[in-house]
C-alpha positions, 0 to 999 in steps of 0.5 A: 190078237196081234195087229200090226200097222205098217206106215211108210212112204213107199208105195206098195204095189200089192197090198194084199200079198204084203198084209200077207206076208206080214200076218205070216210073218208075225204069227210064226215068230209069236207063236200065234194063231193067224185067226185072230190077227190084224194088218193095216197098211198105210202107204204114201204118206209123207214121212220125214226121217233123219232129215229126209224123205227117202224110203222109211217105214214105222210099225206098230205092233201090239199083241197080249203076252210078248216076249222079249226074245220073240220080239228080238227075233221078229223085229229082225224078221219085219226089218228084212221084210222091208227091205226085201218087199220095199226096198227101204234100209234097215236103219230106217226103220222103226217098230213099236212093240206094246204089250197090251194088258187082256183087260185093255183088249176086247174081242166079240164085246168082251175083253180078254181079262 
């Protein structure tokens, strides 16, 4: 149940092979099943940071039941991500983690709760 946006002001050539990556990416670090995992791209969209608008990127992930040592760990993961796939530095990127309560979150008409 992790789902994952990415915004940046980068454009992504392939991206499905990025959603790809990242849905890999997270399900490993978390220990979670890819079945049930979400990815959006939003990509080209006018972003200032810092003053600027070199490459940057915000992500978004909210997911049942993280872990703060998985989430140091994969905030690493996701950040090298970047900068390998898009070329955007490190220190421009930001990750929101939000565990969600299971009675917040719904699946099939029911919430996990």
């Amino acid at each position: 149940m992790p789902c994952l946006e990415l915004t940046t002001n980068v454009r992504v050539q392939d991206k499905n092979t990025l959603m790809r990556s990242l849905s890999a990416c997270v399900c490993t670090e978390l220990c979670k099943a890819e079945t049930y995992m979400m990815v959006m791209v939003k990509d080209e969209m006018p972003m200032l940071f810092g003053g600027n608008d070199e490459p940057v990127a915000h992500m978004s992930l909210r997911a049942l039941g993280l872990k703060d040592d998985l989430i140091r760990k994969l905030a690493g993961a996701l950040t090298e991500m970047m900068h390998t796939e898009l070329g955007i530095e490190s220190q421009r990127v930001y990750i929101a983690f939000t565990d969600v309560d299971p009675g917040m979150w719904a699946w099939d008409g029911r919430t996990f709760a």
